[in-house]
Structures are given as C-alpha cells and as structure tokens.
N, C-alpha and C positions, 0 to 999 in steps of 0.2 A: 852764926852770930845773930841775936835779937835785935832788930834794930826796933823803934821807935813805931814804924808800920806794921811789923811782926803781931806786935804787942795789940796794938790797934785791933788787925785783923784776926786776931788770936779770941777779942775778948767778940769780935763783930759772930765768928761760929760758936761759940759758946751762947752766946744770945739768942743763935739761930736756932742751935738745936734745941733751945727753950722753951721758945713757941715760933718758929718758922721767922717769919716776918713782920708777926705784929710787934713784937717789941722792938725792933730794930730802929731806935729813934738816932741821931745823931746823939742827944742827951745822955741815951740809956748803955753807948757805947762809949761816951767820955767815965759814966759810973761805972761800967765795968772793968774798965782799962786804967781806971784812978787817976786821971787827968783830966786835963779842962777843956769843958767844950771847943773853946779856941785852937789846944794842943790836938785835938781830932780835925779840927777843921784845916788846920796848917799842913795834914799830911792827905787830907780826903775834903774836899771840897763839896762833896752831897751823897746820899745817901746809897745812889746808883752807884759812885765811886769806891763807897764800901762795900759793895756788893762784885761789883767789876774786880776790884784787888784782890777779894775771898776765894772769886772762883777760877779764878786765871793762876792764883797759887794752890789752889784744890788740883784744878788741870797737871799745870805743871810737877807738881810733888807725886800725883799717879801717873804720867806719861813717864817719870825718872825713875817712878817703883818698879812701873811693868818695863822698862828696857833694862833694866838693873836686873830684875828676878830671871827673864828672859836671857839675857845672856850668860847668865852664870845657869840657867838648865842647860841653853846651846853647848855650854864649852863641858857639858857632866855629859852630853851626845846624848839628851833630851829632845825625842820626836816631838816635833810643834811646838818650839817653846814661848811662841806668844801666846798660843793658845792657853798653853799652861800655866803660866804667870796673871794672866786675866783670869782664870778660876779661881789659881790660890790667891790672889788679891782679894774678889770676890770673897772668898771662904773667910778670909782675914777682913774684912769690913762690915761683910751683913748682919751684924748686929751693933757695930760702931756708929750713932746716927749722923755727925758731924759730917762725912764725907757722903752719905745715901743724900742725907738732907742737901746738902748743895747740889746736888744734882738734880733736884725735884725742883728746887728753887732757879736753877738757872732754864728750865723747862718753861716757864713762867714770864721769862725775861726776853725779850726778843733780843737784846744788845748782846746777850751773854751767850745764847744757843750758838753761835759761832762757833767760841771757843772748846766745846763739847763737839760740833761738828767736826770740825779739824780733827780734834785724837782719834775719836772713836772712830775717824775714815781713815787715821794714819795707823792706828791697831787694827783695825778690820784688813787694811790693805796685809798686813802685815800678816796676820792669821791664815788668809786667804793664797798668799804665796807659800806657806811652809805644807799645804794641803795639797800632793798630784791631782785630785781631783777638783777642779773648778767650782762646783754645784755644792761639794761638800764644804767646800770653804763659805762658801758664802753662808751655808746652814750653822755653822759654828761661829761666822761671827753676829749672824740673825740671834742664837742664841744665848753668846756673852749679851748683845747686847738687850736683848730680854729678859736677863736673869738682871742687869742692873736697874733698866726703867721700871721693871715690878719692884723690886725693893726701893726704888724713889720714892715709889707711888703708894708704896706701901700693901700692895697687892697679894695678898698670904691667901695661894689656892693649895701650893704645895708645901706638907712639911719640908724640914730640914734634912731629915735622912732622903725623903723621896728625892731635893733634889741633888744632894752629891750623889746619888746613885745616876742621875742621870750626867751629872759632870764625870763621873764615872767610865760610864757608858761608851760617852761622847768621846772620851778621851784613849780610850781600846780601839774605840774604831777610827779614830784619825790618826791613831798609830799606826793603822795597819796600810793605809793611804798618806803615809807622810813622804813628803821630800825628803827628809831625812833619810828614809829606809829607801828608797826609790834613790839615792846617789850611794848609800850602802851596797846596794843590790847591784850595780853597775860598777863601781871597784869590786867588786868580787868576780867577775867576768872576766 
C-alpha cells in the first residue's frame, strides 16, 4: 500500500539520484511529490528526516531482499546462500543508481551510518557462519562489502565482466568450503 510517506520518500530518491543532495530542498521535494510544502512537512519535519525515512526504507527493503533470495537458494540446497543473494542483489543493482546513491549518501551522514552498520554486520555475520572456514568468511563478506562501497563511491577500476568473474570465482570456492556441504558430507557418514 502507498501511503502518503511512500510518496513523499519516493519523490525524496528520485531527486537524490538527480543530483545527490544538492537539490534536496524540503521545497523541491513538496514539487516532486505534487503537494504542499506543508503536506511534506506534516509527515517529515526537516530535511535530515527525509533522509532518515529514505535510508532506513533503502535498509529495510534490502535486508527483506537478501533474507527473501537467501532463503529461497537455502531451501533449492544453495551452498552459502547469503552469500549468494548479496552478489545476485549486487548484479541486480549496479547499475540502478537510486539504491548505490543512498548508500554513498548515508556514508556522509553520521545519524544514518548506523543503520547501514547494523545490516551489513547482520549479513556479514550471516555470510560468515554459512562458510567452515573462519578467515574465508570474513574475506567474502570484506568482499560483498567492497564490491558495494566502490559502486557507492562510484569507483570503476574493474570492468563488469572482470568482476562477476570474480563473483564467480568467489563463489566456487566457498562452495567448496560451505557448511552446507560440510553437514552434506557428515550425513553421508
């Protein structure tokens, strides 16, 4: 359901990915959103507030993708499947700027890093248990989360083929190192 805020925050990333944060005036989000400054202000009270709303439903809407993709690999008997749900999200957004952009933008924001901390240590943790080995977990979630802070940042050192070949890569060899196959291999015992 659209509610009223939706709309709000709807036109608030639309503006974002237009020019980051210079145009994001309380004004310029009442003319996006075709209502009256007042109508914006009755649901967001300052600027920070629209920015707080955008990224805490940016958070939220990827935290409900990747456990949603992630278990539907789990239950297909998908080796690491947070792992794998963070790539194909990944794959599915690096060129979408609206969700990159907010993540570069709440890098920016001290109130907001928070909310960005929390997921990315509740999927990392989460990465990190589906991997037997320790060190490599941690190198795969070092890695999702490198592969998102460079397209924040906008950081183009590697093509696009180079790097699903290294998502690729990554993803053969923490098959071969998954809990997955490590409680396979012990039923079969």
């Amino acid at each position: 359901m659209d509610t009223t805020a939706d709309h709000i925050l709807d036109a608030v990333e639309r503006l974002i990915c237009i020019d980051s944060q210079r145009k994001l005036t309380i004004d310029a989000v009442a003319a996006e959103a075709g209502m009256s400054k007042g109508g914006v202000l009755y649901n967001f009270r300052s600027k920070q507030e629209l920015l707080l709303g955008v990224i805490r439903r940016a958070v939220s809407d990827f935290r409900t993708t990747t456990y949603a993709l992630s278990d539907t690999l789990r239950e297909q008997g998908a080796a690491c499947p947070t792992l794998r749900a963070s790539f194909q999200i990944y794959r599915d957004y690096r060129e979408k700027a609206a969700p990159i952009t907010l993540f570069a933008l709440a890098a920016r924001e001290p109130e907001l890093v928070a909310e960005f901390q929390e997921m990315s240590a509740e999927i990392g943790q989460a990465i990190s248990t589906e991997v037997n080995d320790p060190i490599l977990g941690h190198m795969c979630e070092l890695i999702v989360d490198g592969l998102y802070y460079r397209q924040a940042m906008q950081v183009k050192v590697h093509s696009t083929g180079e790097i699903d070949e290294l998502i690729d890569r990554v993803l053969e060899i923490t098959s071969q190192n998954s809990l997955h196959d490590g409680l396979k291999a012990e039923a079969g015992n």
